[in-house]
C-alpha atoms as an extended CHARMM CRD file, in Angstrom:
* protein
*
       224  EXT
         1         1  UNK       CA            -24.7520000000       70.3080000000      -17.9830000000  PROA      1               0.0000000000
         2         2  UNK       CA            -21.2250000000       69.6250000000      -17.3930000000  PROA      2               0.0000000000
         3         3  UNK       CA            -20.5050000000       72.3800000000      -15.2780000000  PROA      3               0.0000000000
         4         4  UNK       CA            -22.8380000000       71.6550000000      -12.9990000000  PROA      4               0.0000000000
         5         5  UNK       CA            -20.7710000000       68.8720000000      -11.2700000000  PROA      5               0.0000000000
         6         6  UNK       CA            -18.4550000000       68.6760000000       -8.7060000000  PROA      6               0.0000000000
         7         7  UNK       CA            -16.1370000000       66.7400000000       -6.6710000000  PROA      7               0.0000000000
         8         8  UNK       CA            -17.0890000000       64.9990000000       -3.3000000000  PROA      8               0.0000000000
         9         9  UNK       CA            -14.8300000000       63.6140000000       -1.2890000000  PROA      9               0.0000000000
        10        10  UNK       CA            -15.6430000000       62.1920000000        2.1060000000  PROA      10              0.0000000000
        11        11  UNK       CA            -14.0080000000       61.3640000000        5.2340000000  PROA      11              0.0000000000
        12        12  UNK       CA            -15.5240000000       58.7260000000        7.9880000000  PROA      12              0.0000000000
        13        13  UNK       CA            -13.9940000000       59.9310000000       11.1110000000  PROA      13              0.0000000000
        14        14  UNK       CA            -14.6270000000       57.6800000000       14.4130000000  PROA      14              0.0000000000
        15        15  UNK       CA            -11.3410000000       58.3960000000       16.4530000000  PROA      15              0.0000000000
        16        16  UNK       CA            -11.5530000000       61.6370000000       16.6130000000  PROA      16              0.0000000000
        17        17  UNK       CA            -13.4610000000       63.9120000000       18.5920000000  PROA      17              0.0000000000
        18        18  UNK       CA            -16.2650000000       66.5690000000       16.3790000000  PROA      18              0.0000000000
        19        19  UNK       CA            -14.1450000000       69.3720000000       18.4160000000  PROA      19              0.0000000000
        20        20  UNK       CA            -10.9950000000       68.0530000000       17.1910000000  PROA      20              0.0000000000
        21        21  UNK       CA            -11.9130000000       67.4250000000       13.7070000000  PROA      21              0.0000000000
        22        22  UNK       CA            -13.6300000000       71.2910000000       13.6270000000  PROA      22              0.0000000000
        23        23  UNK       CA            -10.3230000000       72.5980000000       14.8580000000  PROA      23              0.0000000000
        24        24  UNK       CA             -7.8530000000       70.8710000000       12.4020000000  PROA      24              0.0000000000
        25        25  UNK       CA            -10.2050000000       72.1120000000        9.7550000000  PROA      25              0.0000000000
        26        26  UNK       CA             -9.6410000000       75.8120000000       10.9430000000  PROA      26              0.0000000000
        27        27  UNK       CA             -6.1960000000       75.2340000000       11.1760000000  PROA      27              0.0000000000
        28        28  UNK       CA             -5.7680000000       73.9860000000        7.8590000000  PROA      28              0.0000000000
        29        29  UNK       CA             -2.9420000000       76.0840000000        5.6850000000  PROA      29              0.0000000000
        30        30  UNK       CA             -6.3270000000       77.0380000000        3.1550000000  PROA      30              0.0000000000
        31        31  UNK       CA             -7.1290000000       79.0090000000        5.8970000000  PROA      31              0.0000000000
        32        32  UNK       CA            -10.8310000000       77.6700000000        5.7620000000  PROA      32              0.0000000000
        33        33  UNK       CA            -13.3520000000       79.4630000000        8.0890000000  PROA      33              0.0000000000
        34        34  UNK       CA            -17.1420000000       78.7460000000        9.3150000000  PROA      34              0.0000000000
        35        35  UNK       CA            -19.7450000000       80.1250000000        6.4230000000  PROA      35              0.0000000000
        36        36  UNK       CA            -23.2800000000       80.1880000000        6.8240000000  PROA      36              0.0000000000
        37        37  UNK       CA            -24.5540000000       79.0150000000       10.4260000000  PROA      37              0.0000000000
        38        38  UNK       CA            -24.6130000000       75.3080000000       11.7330000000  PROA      38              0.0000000000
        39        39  UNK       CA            -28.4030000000       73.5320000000       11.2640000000  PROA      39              0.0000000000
        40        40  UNK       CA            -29.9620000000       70.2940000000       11.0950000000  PROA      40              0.0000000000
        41        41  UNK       CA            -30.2460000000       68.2880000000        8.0550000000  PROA      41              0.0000000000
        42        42  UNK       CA            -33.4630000000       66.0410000000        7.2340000000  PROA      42              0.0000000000
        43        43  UNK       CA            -33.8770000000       63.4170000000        4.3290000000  PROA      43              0.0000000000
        44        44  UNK       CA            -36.4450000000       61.0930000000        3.2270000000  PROA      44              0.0000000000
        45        45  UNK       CA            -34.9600000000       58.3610000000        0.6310000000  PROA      45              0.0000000000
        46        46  UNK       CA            -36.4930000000       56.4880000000       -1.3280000000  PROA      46              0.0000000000
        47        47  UNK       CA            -35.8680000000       53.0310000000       -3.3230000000  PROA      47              0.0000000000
        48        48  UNK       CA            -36.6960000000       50.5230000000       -5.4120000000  PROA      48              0.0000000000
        49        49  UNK       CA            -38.7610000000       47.0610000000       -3.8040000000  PROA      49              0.0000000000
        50        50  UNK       CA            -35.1210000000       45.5480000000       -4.6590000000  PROA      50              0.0000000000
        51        51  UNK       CA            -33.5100000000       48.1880000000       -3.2330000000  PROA      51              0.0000000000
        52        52  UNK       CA            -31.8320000000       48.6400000000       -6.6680000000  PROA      52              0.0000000000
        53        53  UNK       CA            -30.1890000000       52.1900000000       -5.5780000000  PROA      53              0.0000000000
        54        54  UNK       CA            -28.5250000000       50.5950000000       -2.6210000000  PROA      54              0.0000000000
        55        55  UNK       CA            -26.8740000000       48.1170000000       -4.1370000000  PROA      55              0.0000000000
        56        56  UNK       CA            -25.5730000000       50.2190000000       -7.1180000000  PROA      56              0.0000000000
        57        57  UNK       CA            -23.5960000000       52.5110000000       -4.2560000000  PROA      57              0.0000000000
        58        58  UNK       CA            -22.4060000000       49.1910000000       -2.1490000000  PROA      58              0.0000000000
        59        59  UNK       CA            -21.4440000000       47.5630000000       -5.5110000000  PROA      59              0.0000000000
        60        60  UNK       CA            -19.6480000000       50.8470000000       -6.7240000000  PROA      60              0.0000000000
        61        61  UNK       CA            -21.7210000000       51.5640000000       -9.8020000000  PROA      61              0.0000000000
        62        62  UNK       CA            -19.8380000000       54.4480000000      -11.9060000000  PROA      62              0.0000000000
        63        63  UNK       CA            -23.4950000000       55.9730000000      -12.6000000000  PROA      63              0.0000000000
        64        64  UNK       CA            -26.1170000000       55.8330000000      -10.1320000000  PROA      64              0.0000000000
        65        65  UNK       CA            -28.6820000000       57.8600000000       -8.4450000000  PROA      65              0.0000000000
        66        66  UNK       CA            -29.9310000000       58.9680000000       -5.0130000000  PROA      66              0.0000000000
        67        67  UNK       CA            -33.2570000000       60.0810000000       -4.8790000000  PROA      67              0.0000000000
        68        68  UNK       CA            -34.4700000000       62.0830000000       -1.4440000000  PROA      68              0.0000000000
        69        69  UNK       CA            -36.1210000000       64.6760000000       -0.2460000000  PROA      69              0.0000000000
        70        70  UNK       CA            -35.0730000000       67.1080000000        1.9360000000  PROA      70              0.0000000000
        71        71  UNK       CA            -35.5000000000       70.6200000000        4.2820000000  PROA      71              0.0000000000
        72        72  UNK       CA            -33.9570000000       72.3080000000        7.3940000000  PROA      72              0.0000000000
        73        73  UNK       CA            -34.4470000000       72.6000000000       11.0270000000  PROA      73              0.0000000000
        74        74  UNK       CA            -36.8660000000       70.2710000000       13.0150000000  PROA      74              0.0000000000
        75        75  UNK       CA            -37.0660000000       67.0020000000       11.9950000000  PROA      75              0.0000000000
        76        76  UNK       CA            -40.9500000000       66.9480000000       13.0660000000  PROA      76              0.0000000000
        77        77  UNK       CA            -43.5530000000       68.3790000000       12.5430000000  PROA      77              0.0000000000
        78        78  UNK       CA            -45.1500000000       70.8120000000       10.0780000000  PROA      78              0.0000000000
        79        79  UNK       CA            -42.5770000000       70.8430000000        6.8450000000  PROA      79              0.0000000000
        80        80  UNK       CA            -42.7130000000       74.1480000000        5.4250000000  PROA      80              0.0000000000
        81        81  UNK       CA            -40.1570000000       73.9190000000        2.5900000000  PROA      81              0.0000000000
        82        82  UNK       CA            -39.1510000000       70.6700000000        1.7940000000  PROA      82              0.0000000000
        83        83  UNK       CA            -37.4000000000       69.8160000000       -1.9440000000  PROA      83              0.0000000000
        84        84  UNK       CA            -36.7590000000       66.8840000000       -3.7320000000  PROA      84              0.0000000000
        85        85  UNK       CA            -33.2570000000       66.1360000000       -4.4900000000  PROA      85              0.0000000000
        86        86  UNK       CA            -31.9120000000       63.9340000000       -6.8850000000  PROA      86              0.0000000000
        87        87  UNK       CA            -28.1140000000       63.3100000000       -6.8410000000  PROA      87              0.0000000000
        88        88  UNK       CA            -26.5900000000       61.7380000000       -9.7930000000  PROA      88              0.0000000000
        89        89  UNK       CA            -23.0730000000       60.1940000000       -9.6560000000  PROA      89              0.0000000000
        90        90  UNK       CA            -21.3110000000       60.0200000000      -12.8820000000  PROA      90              0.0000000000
        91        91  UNK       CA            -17.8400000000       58.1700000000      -12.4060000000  PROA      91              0.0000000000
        92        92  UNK       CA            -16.1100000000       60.6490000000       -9.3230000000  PROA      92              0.0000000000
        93        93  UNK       CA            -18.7450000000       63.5400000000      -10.2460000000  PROA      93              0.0000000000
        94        94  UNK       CA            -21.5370000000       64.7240000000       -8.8530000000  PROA      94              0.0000000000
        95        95  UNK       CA            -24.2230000000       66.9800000000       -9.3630000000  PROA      95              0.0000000000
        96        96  UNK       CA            -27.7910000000       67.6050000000       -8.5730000000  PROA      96              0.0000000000
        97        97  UNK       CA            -31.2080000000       68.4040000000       -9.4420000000  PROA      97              0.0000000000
        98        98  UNK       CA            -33.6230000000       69.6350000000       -6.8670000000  PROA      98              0.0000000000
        99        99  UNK       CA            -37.3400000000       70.9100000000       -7.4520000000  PROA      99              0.0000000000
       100       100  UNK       CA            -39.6180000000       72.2100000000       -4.7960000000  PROA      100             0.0000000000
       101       101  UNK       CA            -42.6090000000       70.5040000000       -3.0990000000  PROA      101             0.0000000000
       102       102  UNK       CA            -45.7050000000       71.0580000000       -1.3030000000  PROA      102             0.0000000000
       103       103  UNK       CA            -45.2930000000       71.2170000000        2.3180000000  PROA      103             0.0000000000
       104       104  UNK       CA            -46.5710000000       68.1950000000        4.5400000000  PROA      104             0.0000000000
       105       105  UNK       CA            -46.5330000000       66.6790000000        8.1050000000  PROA      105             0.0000000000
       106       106  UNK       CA            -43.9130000000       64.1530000000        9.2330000000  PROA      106             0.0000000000
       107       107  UNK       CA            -45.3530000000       62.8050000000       12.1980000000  PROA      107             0.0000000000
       108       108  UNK       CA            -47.6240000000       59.7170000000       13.6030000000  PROA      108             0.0000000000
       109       109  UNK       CA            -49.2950000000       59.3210000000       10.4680000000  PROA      109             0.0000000000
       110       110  UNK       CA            -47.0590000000       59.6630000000        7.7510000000  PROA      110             0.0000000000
       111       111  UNK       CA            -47.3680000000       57.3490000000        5.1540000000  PROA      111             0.0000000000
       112       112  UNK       CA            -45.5220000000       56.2140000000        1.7800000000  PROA      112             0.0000000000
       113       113  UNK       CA            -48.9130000000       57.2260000000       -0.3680000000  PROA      113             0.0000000000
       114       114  UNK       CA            -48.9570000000       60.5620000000        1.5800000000  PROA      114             0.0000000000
       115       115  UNK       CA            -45.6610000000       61.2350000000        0.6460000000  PROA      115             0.0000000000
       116       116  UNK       CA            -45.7560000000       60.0790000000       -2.9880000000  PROA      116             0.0000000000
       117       117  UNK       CA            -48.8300000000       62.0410000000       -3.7930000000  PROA      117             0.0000000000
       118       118  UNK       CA            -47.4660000000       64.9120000000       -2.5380000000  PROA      118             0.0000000000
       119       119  UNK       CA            -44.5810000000       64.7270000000       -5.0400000000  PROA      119             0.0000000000
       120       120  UNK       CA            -46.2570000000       63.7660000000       -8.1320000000  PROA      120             0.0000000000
       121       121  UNK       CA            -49.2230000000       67.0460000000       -7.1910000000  PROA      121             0.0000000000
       122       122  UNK       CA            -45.9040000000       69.0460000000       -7.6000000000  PROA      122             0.0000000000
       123       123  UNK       CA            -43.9810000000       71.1620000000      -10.0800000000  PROA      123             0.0000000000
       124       124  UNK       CA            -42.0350000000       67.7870000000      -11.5130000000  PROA      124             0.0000000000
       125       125  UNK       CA            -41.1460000000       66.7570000000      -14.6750000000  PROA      125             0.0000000000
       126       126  UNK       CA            -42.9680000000       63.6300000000      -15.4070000000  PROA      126             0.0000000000
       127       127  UNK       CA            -39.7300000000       61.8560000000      -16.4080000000  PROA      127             0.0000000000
       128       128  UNK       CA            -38.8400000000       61.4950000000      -12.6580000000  PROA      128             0.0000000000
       129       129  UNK       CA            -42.2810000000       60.7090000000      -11.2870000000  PROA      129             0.0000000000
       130       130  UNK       CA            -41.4360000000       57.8900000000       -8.4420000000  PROA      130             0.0000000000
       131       131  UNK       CA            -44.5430000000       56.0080000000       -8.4790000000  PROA      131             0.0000000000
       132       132  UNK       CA            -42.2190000000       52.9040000000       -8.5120000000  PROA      132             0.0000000000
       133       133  UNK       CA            -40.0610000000       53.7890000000       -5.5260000000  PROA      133             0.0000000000
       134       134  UNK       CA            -40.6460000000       53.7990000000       -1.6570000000  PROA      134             0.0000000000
       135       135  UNK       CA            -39.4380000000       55.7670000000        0.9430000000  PROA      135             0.0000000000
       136       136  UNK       CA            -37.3810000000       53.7990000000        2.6940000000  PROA      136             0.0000000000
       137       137  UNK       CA            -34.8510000000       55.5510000000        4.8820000000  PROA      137             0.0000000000
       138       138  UNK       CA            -35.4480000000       59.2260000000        6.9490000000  PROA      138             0.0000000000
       139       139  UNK       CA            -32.2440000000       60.7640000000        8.1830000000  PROA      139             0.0000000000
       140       140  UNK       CA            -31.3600000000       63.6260000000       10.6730000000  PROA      140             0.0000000000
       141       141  UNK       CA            -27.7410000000       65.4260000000       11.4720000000  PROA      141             0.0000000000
       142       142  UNK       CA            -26.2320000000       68.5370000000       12.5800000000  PROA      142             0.0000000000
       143       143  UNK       CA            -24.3960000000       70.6080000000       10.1950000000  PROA      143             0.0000000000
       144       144  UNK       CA            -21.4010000000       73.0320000000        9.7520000000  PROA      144             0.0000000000
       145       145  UNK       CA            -19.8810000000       74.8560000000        6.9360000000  PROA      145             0.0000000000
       146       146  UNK       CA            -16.8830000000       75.7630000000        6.1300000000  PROA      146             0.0000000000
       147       147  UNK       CA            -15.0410000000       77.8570000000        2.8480000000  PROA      147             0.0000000000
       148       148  UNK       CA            -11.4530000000       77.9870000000        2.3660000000  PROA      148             0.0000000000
       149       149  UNK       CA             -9.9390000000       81.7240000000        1.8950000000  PROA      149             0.0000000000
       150       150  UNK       CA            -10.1450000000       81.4310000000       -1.8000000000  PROA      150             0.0000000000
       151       151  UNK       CA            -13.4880000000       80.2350000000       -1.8490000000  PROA      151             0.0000000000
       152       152  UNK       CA            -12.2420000000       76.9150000000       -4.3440000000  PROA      152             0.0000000000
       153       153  UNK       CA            -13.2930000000       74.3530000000       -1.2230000000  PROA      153             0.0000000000
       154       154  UNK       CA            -16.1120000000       73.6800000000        0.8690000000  PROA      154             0.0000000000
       155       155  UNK       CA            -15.7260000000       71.5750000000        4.2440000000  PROA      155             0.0000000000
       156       156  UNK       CA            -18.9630000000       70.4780000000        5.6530000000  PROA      156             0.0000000000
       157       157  UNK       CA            -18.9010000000       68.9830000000        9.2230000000  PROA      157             0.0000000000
       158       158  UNK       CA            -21.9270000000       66.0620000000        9.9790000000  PROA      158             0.0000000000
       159       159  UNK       CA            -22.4130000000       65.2120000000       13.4840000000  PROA      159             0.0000000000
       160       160  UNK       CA            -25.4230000000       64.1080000000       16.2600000000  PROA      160             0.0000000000
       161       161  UNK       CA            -26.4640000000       60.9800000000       13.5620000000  PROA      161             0.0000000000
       162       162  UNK       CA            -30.4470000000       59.8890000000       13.7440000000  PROA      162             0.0000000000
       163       163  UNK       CA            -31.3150000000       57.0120000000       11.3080000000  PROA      163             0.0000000000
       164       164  UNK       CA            -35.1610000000       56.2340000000       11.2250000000  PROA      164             0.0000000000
       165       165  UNK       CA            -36.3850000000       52.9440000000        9.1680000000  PROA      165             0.0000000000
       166       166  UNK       CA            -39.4700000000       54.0790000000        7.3680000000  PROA      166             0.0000000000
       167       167  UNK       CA            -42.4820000000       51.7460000000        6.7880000000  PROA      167             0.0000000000
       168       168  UNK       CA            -45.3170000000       52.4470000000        3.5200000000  PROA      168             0.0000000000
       169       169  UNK       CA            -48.3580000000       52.8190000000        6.3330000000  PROA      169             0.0000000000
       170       170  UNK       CA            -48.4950000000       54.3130000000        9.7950000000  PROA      170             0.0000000000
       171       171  UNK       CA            -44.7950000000       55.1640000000       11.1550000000  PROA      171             0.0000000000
       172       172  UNK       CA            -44.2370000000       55.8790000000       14.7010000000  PROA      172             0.0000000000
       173       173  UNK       CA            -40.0890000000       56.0070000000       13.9570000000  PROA      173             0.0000000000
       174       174  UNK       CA            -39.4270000000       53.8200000000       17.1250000000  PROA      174             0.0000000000
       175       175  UNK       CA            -37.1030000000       51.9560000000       14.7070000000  PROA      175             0.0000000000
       176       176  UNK       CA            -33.9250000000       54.0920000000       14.8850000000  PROA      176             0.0000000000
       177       177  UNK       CA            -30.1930000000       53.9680000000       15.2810000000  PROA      177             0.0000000000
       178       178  UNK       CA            -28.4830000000       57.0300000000       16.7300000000  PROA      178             0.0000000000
       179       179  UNK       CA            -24.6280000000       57.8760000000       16.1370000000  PROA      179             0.0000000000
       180       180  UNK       CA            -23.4240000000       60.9770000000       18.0240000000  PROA      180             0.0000000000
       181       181  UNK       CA            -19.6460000000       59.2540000000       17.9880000000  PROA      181             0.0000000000
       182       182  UNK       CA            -19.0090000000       59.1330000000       14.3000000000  PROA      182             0.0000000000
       183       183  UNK       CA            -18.4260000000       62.5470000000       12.3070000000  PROA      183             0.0000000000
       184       184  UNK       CA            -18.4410000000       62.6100000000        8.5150000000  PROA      184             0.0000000000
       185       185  UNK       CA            -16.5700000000       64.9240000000        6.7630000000  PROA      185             0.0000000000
       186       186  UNK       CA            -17.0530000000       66.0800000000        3.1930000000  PROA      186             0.0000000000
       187       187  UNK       CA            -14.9200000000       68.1870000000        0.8980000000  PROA      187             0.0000000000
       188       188  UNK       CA            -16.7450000000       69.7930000000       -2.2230000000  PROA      188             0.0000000000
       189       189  UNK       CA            -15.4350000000       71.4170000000       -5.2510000000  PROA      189             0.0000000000
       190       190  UNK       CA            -15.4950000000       72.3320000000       -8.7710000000  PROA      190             0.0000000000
       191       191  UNK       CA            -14.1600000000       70.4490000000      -11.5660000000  PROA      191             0.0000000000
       192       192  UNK       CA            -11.3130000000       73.1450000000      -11.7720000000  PROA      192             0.0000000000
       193       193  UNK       CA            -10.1330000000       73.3690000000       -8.7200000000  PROA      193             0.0000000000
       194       194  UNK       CA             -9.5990000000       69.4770000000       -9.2970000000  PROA      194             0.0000000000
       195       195  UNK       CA             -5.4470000000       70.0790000000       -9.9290000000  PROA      195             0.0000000000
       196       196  UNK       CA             -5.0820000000       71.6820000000       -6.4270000000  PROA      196             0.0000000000
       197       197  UNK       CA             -7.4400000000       69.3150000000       -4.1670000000  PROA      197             0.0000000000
       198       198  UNK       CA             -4.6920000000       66.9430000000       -3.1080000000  PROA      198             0.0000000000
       199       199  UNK       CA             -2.8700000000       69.8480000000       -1.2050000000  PROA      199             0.0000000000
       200       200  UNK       CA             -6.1300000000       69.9390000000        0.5580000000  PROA      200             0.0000000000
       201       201  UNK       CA             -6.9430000000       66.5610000000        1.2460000000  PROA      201             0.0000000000
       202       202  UNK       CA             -2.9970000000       65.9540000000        2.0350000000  PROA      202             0.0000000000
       203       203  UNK       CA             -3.2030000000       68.0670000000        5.4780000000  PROA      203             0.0000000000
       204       204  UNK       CA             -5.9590000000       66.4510000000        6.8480000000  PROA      204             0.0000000000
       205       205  UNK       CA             -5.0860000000       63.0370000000        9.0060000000  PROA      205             0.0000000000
       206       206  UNK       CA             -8.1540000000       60.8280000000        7.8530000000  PROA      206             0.0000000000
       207       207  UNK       CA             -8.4860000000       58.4640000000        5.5670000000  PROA      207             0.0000000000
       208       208  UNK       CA            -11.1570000000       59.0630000000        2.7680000000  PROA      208             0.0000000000
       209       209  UNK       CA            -13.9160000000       56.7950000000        2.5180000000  PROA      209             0.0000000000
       210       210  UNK       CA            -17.0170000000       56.0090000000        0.3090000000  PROA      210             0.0000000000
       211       211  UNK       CA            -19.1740000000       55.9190000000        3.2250000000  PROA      211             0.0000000000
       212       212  UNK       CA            -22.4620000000       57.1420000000        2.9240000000  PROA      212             0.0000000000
       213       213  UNK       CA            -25.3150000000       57.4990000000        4.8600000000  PROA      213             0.0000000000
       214       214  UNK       CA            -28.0670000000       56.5470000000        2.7540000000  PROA      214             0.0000000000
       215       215  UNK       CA            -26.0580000000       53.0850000000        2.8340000000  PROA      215             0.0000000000
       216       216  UNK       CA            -25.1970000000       53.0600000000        6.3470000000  PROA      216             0.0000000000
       217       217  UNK       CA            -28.4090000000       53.9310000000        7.7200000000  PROA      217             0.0000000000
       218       218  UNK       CA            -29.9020000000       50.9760000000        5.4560000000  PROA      218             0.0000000000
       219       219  UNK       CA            -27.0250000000       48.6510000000        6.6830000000  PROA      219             0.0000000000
       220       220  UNK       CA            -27.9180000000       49.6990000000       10.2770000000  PROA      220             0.0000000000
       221       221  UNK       CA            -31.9900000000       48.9010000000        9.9270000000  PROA      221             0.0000000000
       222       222  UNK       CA            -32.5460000000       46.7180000000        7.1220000000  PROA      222             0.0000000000
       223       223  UNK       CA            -32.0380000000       42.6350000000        7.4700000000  PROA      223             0.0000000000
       224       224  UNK       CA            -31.6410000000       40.8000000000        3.7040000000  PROA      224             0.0000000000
């Protein structure tokens, strides 16, 4: 539905420090203040052979699609609540929807068919099966969160950067690029609060970008 999307805008920050960005976010005149507590992001992505998905976000594609799953905490190990995500882009929109899996292992002997089967055994609507896609990418962060005092905008603060290149059989994620320099910031908000966002975005001294780390981390460990 319509009202399920919202704004994203992000903010590729590599001159800064993280303690520097955190504090000109708290001292922004929204009066924005931690929510929630900080914790470690994890997501498998997935793609076409072509890596159709990838090239719709580098090319700019008004409507495209990320498909990934995700969960909290350690990025190893036994994964006790894990969802599949997808996140659809429509023009500067976003919204997304997410379905819970089984739980499953991410370690030695991971593998694409593990991974697949596990999704299609779940609770998903056959229109989104992914029999034709891959997992491709596994990603791993540290995040804060942040509301304003009116609760309109959401600041969320990605640091500590792990990219893993997946293969379809045995993974030992040797392959990896790690980023603790870089912080990405996003800002997040509903379609009307829209009229007010540029007094948000104005304060803050970075540039916006359409970085994203599905595309970076692919830039980073793929060779075409």
């Amino acid at each position: 539905m319509a009202d399920n999307y919202r704004y994203e805008r992000k903010f590729f920050i590599s001159d800064i420090t993280k303690h520097n960005v955190e504090s000109i976010v708290k001292l922004h005149p929204a009066m924005f203040s931690a929510i929630f507590h900080q914790r470690f992001v994890n997501s498998i992505y997935f793609d076409a052979i072509d890596f159709r998905n990838y090239f719709d976000n580098v090319n700019g594609s008004s409507h495209r699609i990320k498909i990934r799953i995700r969960w909290y905490g350690e990025l190893f190990g036994h994964i006790k609540k894990p969802v599949l995500e997808l996140k659809i882009k429509n023009e500067s929109l976003n919204r997304k929807q997410i379905y819970s899996l089984g739980p499953f292992n991410l370690d030695n002997s991971f593998t694409a068919e593990e991974i697949l089967d596990i999704i299609n055994k779940s609770d998903v609507p056959e229109i989104i099966k992914i029999n034709s896609l891959k997992p491709v990418l596994l990603t791993h962060y540290r995040r804060k969160y942040f509301s304003s005092a009116d609760g309109n905008y959401r600041v969320t603060i990605d640091t500590d950067l792990v990219f893993y290149h997946i293969c379809c059989q045995k993974n030992l994620f040797v392959n990896k690029l790690t980023d603790d320099i870089n912080v990405i910031l996003e800002l997040k908000y509903n379609q009307n609060a829209d009229n007010n966002a540029n007094c948000i975005t104005n304060f803050f001294p970075f540039r916006l970008s359409k970085s994203s780390k599905y595309t970076t981390g692919i830039d980073k460990l793929y060779i075409y």
